[in-house]
Residue, then its C-alpha position, 0 to 999 in steps of 0.5 A: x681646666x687649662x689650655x695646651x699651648x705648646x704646638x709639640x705637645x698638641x701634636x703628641x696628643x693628636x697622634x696619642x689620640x688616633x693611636x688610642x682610637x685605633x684600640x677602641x677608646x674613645x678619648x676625653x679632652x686633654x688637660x695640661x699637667x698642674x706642675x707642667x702644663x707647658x710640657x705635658x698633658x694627660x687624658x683618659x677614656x670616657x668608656x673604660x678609664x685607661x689614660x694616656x700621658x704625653x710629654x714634650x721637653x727638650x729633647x725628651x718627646x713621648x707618650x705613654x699608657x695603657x690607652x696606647x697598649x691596651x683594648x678598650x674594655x674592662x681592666x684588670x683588678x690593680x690596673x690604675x689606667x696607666 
């Protein structure tokens, strides 16, 4: 378990979070990526399993996943979360 230390991505999965709450999900807590932990972290649903991934570098700023597009709620059979 690792610590987001950069303040453009804790901001990313702060608003990641609320865009996802406001789908139903109840978020779990946000791990930074192994290979990037500086740059991006991943968290998913404690109900259903969709996750969401979020990344700030450079200029590149994002998030995405089907926590962010999608219902809390069973997935379909072959959807992997993101």
């Amino acid at each position: 378990m690792g610590r987001i230390v950069d303040p453009e991505v804790e901001a990313l999965c702060r608003m990641a979070t609320e865009t996802a709450r406001s789908r139903g999900h109840d978020i779990d807590g946000w791990e930074p990526d192994r290979d990037s932990a500086t740059t991006a972290a991943t968290a998913t649903c404690r109900r259903c399993g969709r996750a969401v991934h979020v990344r700030a570098e450079g200029a590149l700023k994002g998030a995405a996943g089907t926590a962010l597009t999608e219902p809390c709620g069973p997935r379909e059979e072959g959807d992997s979360g993101f």
